[in-house]
N, C-alpha and C positions, 0 to 999 in steps of 0.2 A: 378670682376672676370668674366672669360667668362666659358660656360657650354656647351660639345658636348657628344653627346647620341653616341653610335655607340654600332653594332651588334659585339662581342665579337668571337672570331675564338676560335673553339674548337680544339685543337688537337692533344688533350692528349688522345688519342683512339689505339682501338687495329684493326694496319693497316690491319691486313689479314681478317678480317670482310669486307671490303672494296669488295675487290677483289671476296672474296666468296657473295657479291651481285649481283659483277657483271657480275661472270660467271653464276650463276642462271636466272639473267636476261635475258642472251642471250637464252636460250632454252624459255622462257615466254612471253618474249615481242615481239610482231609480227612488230615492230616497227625498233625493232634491225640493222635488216642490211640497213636502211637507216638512223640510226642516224649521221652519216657524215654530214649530210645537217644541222643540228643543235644543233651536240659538234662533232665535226674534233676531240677530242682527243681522245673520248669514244673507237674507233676502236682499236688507239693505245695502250690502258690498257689492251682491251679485248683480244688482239693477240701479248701481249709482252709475254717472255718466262717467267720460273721459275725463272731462276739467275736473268735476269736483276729486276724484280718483288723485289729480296732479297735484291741487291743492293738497288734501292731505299728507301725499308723500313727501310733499315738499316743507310743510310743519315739519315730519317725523324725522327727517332728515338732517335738518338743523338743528334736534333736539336729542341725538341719540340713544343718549342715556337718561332722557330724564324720566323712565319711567323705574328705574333700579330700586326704590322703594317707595313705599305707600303708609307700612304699617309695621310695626313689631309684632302685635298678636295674631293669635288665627287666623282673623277675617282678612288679613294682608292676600295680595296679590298673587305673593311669592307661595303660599300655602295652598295655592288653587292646581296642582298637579293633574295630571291626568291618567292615572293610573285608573282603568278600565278596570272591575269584577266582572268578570261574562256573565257570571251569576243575580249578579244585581244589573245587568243590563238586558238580560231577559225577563226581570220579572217589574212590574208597576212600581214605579218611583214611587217612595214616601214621600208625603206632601211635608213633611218636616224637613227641612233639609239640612245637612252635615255644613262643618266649615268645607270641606272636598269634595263638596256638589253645588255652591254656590252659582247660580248663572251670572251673566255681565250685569244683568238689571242689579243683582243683590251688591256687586261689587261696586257698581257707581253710588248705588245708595252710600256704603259705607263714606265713600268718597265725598260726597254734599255733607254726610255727618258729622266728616272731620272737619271741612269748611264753616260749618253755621257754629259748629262746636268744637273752636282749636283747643281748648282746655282742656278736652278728655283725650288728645292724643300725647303722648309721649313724645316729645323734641328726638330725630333723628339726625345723627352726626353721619352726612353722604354726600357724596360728589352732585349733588342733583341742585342745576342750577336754578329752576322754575319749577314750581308746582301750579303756580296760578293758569300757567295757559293749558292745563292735562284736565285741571279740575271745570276749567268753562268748557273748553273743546270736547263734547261727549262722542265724538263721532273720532276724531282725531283716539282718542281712548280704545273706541269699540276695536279698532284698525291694529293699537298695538297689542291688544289683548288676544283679538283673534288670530294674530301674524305669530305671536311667542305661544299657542295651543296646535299653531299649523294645520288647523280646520279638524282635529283631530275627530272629533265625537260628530263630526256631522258628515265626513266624509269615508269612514272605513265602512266595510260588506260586512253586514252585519250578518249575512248568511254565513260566511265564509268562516267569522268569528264563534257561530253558532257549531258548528262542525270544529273547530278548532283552536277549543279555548288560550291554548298557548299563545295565540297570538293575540288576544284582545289585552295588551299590557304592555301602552305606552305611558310615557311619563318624562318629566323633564330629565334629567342625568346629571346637569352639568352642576354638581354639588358641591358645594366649597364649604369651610369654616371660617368664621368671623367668631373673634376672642375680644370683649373688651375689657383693657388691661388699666389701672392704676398705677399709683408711683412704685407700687411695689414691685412692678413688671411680673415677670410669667415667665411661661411657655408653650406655644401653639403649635398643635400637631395637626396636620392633613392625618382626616381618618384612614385606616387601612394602606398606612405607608410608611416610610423613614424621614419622611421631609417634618424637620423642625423651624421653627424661628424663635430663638431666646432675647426676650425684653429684658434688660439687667435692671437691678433698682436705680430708680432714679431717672428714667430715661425720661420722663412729663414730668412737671411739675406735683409738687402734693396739692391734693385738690381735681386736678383736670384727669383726662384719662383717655387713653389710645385704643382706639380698635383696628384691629391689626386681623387681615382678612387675608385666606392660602389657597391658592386653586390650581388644579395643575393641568396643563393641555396636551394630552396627549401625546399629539406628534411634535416632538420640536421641531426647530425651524432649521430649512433643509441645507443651507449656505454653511452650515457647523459640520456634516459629513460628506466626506472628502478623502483622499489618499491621506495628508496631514491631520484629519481630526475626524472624531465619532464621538457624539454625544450619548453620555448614559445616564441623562434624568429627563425626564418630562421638562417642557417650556413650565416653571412656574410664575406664576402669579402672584403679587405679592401688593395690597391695600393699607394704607393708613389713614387714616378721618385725622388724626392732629400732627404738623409737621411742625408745632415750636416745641421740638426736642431737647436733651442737654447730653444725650446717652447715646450712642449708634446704636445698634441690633444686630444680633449675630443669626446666619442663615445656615442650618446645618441637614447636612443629607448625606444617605449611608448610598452607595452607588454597589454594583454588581460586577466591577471592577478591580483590579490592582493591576500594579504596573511591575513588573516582572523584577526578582532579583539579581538578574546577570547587569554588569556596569554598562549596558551598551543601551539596553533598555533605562535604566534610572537616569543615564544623561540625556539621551536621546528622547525621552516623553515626558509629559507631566498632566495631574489631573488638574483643569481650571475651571473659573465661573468665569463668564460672563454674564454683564450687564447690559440694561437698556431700559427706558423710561418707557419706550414704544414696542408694541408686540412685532411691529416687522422691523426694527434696529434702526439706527446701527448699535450693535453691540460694542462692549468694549473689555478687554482683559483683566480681572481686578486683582490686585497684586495681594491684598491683605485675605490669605487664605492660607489655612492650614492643614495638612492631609496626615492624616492616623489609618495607615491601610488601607479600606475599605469607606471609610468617613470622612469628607472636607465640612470642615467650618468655614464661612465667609466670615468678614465684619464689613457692613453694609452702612457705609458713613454719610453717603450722599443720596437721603434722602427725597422724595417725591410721592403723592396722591397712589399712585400707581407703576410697580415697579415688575421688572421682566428677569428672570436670570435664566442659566442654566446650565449642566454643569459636562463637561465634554473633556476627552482625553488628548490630547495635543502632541502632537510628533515636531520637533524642531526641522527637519528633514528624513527622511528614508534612504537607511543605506544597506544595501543588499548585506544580508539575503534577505532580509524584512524587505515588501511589498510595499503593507503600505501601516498604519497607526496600528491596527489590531496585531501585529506580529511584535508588539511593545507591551503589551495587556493579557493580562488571563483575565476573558468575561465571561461572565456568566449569560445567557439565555433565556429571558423569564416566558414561559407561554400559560396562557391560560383558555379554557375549556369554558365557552358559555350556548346557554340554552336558554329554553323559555322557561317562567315559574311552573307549568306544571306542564307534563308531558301526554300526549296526545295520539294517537294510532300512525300519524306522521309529522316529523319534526324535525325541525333544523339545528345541528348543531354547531357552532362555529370556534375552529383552532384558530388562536390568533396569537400570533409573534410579538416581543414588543421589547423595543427597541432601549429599554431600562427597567429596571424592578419593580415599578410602582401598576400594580395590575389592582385595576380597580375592582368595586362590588359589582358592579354593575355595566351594561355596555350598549349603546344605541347600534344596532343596526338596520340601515336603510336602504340595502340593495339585496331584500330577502326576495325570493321568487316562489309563487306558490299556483300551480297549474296555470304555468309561461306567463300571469302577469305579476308585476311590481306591487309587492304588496307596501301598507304604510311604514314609517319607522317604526320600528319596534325595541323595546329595553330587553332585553337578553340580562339572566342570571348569571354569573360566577356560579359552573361546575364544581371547578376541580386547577389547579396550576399544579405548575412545577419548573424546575430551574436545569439546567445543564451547564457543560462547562462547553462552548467551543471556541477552537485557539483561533479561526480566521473565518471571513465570510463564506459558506462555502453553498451549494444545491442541498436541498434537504426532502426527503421525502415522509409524507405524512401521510399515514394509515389509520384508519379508526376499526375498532373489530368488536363487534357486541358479543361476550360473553353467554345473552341470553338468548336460548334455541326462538325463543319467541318473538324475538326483534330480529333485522338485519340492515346494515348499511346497504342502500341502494349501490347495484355493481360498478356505475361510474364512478361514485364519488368515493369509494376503498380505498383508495389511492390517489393521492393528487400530489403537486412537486412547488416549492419555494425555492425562486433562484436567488441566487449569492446575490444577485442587481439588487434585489429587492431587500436585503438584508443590509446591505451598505446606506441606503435610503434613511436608516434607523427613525422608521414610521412602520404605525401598526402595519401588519402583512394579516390579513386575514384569507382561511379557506374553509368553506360551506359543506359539510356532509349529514347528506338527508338518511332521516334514519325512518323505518316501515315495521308496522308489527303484523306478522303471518297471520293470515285468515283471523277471525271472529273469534281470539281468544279475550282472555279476562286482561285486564289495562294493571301493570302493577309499576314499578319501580325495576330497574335494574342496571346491571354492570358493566360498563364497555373498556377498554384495552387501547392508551394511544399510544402508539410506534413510530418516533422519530430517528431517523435514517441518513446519515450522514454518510452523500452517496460514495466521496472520495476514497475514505477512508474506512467504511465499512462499521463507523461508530454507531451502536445501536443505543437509545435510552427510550424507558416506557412506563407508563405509570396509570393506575387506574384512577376510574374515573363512575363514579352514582350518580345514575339521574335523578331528580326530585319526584316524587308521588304525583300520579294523574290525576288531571282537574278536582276538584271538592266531586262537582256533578256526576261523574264520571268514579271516583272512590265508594259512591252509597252503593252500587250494586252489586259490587265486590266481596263477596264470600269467602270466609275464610274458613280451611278446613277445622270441621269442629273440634278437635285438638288444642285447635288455637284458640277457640272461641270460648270454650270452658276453661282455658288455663288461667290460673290466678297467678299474674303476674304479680312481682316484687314495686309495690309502691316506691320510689326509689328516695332518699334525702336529694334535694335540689341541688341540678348540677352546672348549676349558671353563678358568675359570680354576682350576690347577692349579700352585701355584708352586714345585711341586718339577721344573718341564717342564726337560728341559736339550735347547737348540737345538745342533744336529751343526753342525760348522764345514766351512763353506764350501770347499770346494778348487776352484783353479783347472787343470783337467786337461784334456787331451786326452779328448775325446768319443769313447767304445767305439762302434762301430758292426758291426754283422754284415752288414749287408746294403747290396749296391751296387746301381745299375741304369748300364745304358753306355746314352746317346745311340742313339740310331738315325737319328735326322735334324735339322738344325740348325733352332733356332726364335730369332729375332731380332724385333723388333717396332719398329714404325718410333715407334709409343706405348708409350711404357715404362709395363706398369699395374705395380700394386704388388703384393709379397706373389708374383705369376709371374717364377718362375727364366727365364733365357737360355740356351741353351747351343748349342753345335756339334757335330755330330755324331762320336761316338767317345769325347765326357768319359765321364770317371767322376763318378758322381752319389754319394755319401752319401745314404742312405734312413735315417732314422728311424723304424722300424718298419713294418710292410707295410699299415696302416690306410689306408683310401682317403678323402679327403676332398670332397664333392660341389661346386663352387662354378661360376658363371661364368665363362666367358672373355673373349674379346672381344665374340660374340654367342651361344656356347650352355654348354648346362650340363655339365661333363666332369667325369670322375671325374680324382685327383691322389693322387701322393706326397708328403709332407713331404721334403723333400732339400736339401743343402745342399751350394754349387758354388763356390769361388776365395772363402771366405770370409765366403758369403752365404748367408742362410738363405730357403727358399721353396718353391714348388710346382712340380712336375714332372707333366707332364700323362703318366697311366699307360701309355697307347698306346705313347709315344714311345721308351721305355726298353725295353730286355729288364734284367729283375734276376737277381741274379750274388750267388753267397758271398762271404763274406769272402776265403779263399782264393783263388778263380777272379780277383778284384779284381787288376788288373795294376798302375796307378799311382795311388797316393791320395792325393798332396798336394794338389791342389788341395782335397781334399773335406774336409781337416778342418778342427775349430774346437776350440776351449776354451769351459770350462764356462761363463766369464766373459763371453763374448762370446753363447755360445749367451744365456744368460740376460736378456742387455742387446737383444739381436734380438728377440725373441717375446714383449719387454713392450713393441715400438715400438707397436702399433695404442694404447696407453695415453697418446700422445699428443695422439691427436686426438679421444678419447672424453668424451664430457660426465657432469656424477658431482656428486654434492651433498654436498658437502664433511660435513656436519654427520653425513651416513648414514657415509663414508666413515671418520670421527674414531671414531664410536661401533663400528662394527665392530672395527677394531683395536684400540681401547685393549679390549674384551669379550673378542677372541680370542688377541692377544698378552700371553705369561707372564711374561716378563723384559725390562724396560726396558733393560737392559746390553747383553743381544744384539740386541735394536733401533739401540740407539744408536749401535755399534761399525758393523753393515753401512751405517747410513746416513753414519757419516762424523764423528759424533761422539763418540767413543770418548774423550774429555777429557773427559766428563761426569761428574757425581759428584753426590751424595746433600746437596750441600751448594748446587747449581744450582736445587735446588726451594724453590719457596718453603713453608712450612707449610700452605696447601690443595692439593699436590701431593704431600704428603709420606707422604702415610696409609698408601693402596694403590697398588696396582702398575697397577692399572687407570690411576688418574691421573698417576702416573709414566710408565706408554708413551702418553697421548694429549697430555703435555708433549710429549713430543721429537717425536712427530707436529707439533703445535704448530708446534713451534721449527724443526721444516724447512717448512714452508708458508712461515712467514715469511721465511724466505733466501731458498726458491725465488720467493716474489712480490718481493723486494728484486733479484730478479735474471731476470726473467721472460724475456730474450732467449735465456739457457743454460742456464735451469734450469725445468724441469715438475715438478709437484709428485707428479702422482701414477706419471707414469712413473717416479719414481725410487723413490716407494713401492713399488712393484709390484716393481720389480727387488730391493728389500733383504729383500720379504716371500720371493721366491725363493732367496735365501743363507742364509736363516734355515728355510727348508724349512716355510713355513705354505701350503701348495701349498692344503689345504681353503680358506685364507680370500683367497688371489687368486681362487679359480674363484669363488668367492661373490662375489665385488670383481668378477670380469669377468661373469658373469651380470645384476649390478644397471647394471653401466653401458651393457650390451649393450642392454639392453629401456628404458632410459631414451634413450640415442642412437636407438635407433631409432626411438622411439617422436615423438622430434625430429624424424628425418628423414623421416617419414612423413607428420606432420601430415595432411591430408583424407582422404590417400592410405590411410588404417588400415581402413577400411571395407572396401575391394578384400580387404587381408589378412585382415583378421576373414573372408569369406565362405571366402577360401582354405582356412584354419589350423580354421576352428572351426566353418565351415557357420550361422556365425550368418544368423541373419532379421533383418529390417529394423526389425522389433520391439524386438529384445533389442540390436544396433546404438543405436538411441535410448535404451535404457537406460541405456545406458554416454554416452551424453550429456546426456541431463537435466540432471544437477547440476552442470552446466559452462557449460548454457545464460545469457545475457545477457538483460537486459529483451524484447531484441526475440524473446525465443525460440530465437535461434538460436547456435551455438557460434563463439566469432571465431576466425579464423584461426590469430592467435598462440595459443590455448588448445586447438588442436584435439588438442597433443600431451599432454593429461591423461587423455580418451578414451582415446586410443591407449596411453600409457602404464598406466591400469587391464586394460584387456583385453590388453594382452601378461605382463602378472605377473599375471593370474590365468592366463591360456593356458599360461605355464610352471610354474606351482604343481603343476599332473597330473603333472608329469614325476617330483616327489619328486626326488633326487639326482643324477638323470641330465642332468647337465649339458649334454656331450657329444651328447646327441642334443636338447636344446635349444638349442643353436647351430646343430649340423646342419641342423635342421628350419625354424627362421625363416631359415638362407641359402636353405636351396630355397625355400622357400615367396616367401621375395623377389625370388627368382630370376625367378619362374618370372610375375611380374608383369607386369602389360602393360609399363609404363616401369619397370625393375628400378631401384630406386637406390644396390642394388649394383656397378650398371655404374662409375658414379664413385666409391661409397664403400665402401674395400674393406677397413674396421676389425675389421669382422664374420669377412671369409678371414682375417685376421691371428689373431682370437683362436681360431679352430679350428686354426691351426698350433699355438699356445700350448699348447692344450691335450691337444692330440697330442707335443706332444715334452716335460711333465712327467716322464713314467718313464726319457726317457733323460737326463735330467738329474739324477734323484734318482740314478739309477746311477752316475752318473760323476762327482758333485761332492761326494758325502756317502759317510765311509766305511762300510763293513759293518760293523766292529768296532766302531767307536763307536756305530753304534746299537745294536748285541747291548748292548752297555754300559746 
């Protein structure tokens, strides 16, 4: 079956709101008496009389829906968005124009075209009872065209958007999916949610075919929350174009909910749908529903054009000590964190509550305030989310805290308070904190800290949160220290799924090297540390490129070469060496290796590193393409499509986190010879996904450390980040124990939040995030690099990537 997203036309609205913006507008916007140059029709709304004003509403009115489609391709209706570039609004429109700059003239055109020429349109299966009267009525047209854009490009301050790119970035929101299905039936998923609807075979006839369209509204309808009942999915939406069926549909959604295991709870609630033909009801009970935990299935038999459900938890009665439905339920909390697409010297961010799991991409907000006036709707990005467990409605307090010295939440808006009223409502609860960047510094990216507070009980939960990169405009002038700017980054294999990727095969070759260094004086050590080469004066050393790496020695901090001696890979302290050509090189057997060996050496620190298996599973199955070439480097190349069981079988995502899977278990079947994720690490290097080891060695890096640190993070926080004593407790609070203070075993959560937000700044720059916490560890009173030296290992690692893709992966095959 084939799947098209499109922006959904609202136009069930109340037409004289319209009008009354737009005559406000013309006294407001200085803009006004030259909008002719770009909407010719604006003029005509704004200077048509009373009656003809009536006449039209009173068409559009009777016609609701009949402007719901026009077109399947491009040049359709529904494709005409309004998503503003600031960029391309300050600079001279191309005289060519995109299908997403069409003005109304190009849209009616298309509209006469499909009239004089029905043969070139494609038959549309929609509720749309007239077309003939949209297609004479030009004016009737202009009215809903310009009513569903809400005056958008003719009415915003375009100064205001000049100064403030993040806000020039509205656009329709209300996005749904329409599937059409054959006899084969399907299954249609709402993007970015749990809401299914399964077509079984057979439900149309062979021949005919169903399009089956899913949209979800937000706030359900508020007559379902109550002392007896709390809704926890969005009002869905539900479309069929063919209702001579033979087959029901089955309606299925995962909910944020369960109903408690004590017998008082399972008799006393239950999870239900209801129905309704109409978005304002009446609804009704539907008996045919099955519930798996966290998951009801409806079967949806009675049919109609246009159907409503939604799915809410039901209390037969409340009997003390239960309150009221939620003392029946463990739910979950879903809140998410949105902003503008690009950030800006001041910007608004909005916590929003939401009253079931399905937290979209995207968010209209239209009661933003920017220097005490109203500014227009605007679409807000999806931050950041996160879930909680809370057992009843209760006051919640919410804190926003920017990690970076260079931002600050404005002091009123630090703190602001959600009542329990407004949480029983189970509709979105939003609150607005403006965030300000100090004095005239450089615009970059960074980390802020949200703190929910759970006043009764004293429950803390917090989770960070990255804001997106500053305007394009705003990005060119931004300098990056030159460190940065000369580093030759790791080209990385694609880490999107992409299933056309083809992974280069592994060769096992002699390692090219240009550059040698000879000994100058013998260095032996009566303690062998690790990761430091030995040698006698006079070797020849193999250099892997001339990069110096900063680390400890035995007691200070020296600079070093990657090099590699009689078969071993490690550090050569620079002093020691004079380096020499390749040619000048007199005997080099001792210095080489193969690709094979280099590869299995500089994944050893992945021995002894600590990693959460669950973070570790989800990374790989997201960024690996082909479960085959997985399979084969790890050793299981017998595997076959017949190995999966049918919930493995689907996508390829769950196909590579099987064979992940399947070696954990061998490796823990055999834990004396076998490590799981060193071997990981090694097959991710054969397979050239060099981007998602460095992501794998960064997460384990700040988690290991952040272990081996424990009390001791404090020291490093002042080192790395000049934090204060203040903002040190911040990052403990929520880890604090009854007696107030952080236990010992927990001290590594602290420490672990403040070393990933510390490397967040870095963006990309891995390399000098390894760099940066060996010195900075270094350089500590009691170093606990001195004994633990996983950290030097993975800055070899990531120093000899380029001479590994060079010499184990061909050039022709990747041209290929």
């Amino acid at each position: 079956y084939s799947i098209r997203c499109q922006n959904k036309l609202h136009l069930d609205i109340d037409w004289s709101d319209v009008f009354k913006h737009a005559h406000a507008a013309s006294r407001t916007n200085p803009f006004w008496n030259e909008l002719s140059a770009s909407n010719p029709f604006v003029h005509d709304i704004a200077a048509s009389n009373r009656n003809e004003t009536n006449r039209y509403l009173s068409n559009l009115k009777e016609k609701t829906h009949l402007f719901s489609k026009v077109s399947s391709n491009r040049d359709s209706l529904a494709s005409s968005g309004d998503e503003l570039d600031i960029d391309c609004l300050l600079r001279k429109t191309s005289s060519r124009r995109s299908g997403r700059s069409k003005s109304v003239s190009d849209f009616l055109d298309i509209v006469d075209n499909q009239r004089l020429h029905p043969h070139k349109t494609m038959p549309q299966k929609t509720i749309v009872s007239d077309m003939t009267r949209l297609q004479n009525d030009r004016e009737a047209y202009k009215m809903a065209w310009l009513s569903q854009r809400q005056l958008t490009r003719s009415c915003l301050d375009l100064e205001a958007m000049s100064h403030s790119p993040g806000w020039a970035q509205t656009q329709a929101t209300d996005i749904h999916v329409v599937c059409k299905l054959n006899y084969e039936g399907g299954s249609v998923q709402l993007p970015d949610s749990d809401i299914n609807i399964h077509v079984p075979v057979g439900h149309v006839l062979p021949g005919e075919f169903q399009e089956v369209g899913l949209k979800a509204i937000l706030n359900p309808p508020s007559s379902f929350n109550n002392e007896l009942s709390s809704t926890l999915s969005p009002l869905i939406e539900l479309t069929l174009s063919n209702l001579n069926t033979r087959e029901a549909i089955f309606l299925e959604v995962k909910v944020a909910a369960k109903v408690k295991n004590d017998p008082l709870s399972q008799v006393m609630s239950d999870i239900v749908c209801f129905y309704s033909f109409s978005k304002e009801g009446p609804f009704k009970k539907l008996e045919n529903c099955y519930t798996y935990q966290d998951t009801i299935q409806v079967k949806l038999t009675d049919l109609s054009h246009v159907m409503y459900a939604v799915i809410a938890v039901q209390a037969n009665k409340i009997q003390p000590p239960a309150t009221n439905v939620w003392d029946y339920v463990h739910r979950m909390v879903s809140v998410g964190i949105y902003g503008p697409k690009y950030i800006h010297p001041s910007f608004t961010a909005v916590f929003t509550v939401f009253g079931h799991n399905y937290i979209p991409g995207k968010l209209t907000i239209c009661d933003i305030k920017k220097g005490g006036k109203n500014m227009p709707p605007v679409v807000f990005q999806l931050w950041g989310k996160h879930t909680f467990l809370l057992e009843k409605p209760q006051d919640l307090n919410i804190s926003l805290v920017s990690c970076d010295p260079d931002f600050e939440v404005k002091m009123e808006d630090q703190s602001k308070n959600i009542k329990e009223e407004d949480l029983k409502t189970g509709e979105m609860v939003r609150q607005q904190f403006l965030f300000s960047m100090l004095g005239c510094r450089e615009m970059h990216f960074f980390v802020f800290l949200v703190q929910i507070k759970v006043l009764k009980s004293n429950q803390v939960t917090q989770f960070h949160v990255t804001t997106p990169d500053p305007a394009p405009k705003l990005c060119g002038i931004i300098s990056r220290p030159k460190r940065l700017q000369n580093r030759k980054e790791i080209k990385s294999a694609p880490l999107l799924l992409i299933p056309t990727v083809k992974y280069p095969k592994f060769q096992d070759n002699t390692l090219s090297v240009n550059t040698y260094g000879v000994a100058l004086k013998t260095v032996l050590r009566q303690n062998k540390i690790d990761y430091l080469l030995e040698y006698f004066k006079g070797d020849t050393i193999a250099l892997l490129g001339e990069d110096k790496v900063k680390a400890i020695g035995q007691t200070k901090i020296k600079e070093w070469y990657v090099g590699i001696l009689r078969k071993k890979i490690g550090l050569v302290r620079c002093k020691n060496i004079k380096v020499i050509s390749k040619e000048q090189a007199m005997d080099t057997a001792d210095s080489e290796l193969t690709t094979r060996n280099l590869a299995e050496q500089i994944a050893l620190p992945f021995k002894k590193l600590t990693y959460i298996y669950s973070v570790v599973l989800s990374a790989v199955s997201e960024s690996v393409c082909d479960w085959r070439a997985l399979a084969e480097v790890l050793g299981y190349s017998h595997m076959s499509l017949d190995d999966f069981n049918e919930a493995h079988a689907d996508k390829e995502s769950e196909r590579v986190a099987h064979v992940v899977k399947r070696m954990k278990e061998d490796c823990h079947a055999n834990k004396k010879k076998r490590l799981f994720l060193y071997e990981l690490i090694v097959a991710l290097l054969k397979i050239d996904c060099q981007g998602l080891v460095v992501r794998l060695t960064q997460d384990t890096i700040i988690l290991t450390s952040a272990v081996k640190l424990g009390k001791y993070w404090r020291e490093l926080a002042e080192k790395l980040a000049r934090l204060t004593k203040q903002q040190i407790e911040a990052y403990e609070i929520p880890h604090q124990g009854k007696n107030g203070a952080v236990a010992l075993e927990m001290m590594w959560k602290p420490a672990y939040d403040f070393l990933y937000t510390w490397a967040a700044h870095y963006g990309d720059s891995y390399r000098d995030v390894l760099q940066d916490l060996q010195s900075a560890l270094d350089k500590m009173k009691n170093p606990v690099t001195k004994h633990w030296r996983e950290l030097t290992g993975t800055l070899i690692l990531v120093n000899c990537m380029d001479v590994l893709r060079a010499s184990a992966f061909s050039k022709m095959e990747e041209g290929e």
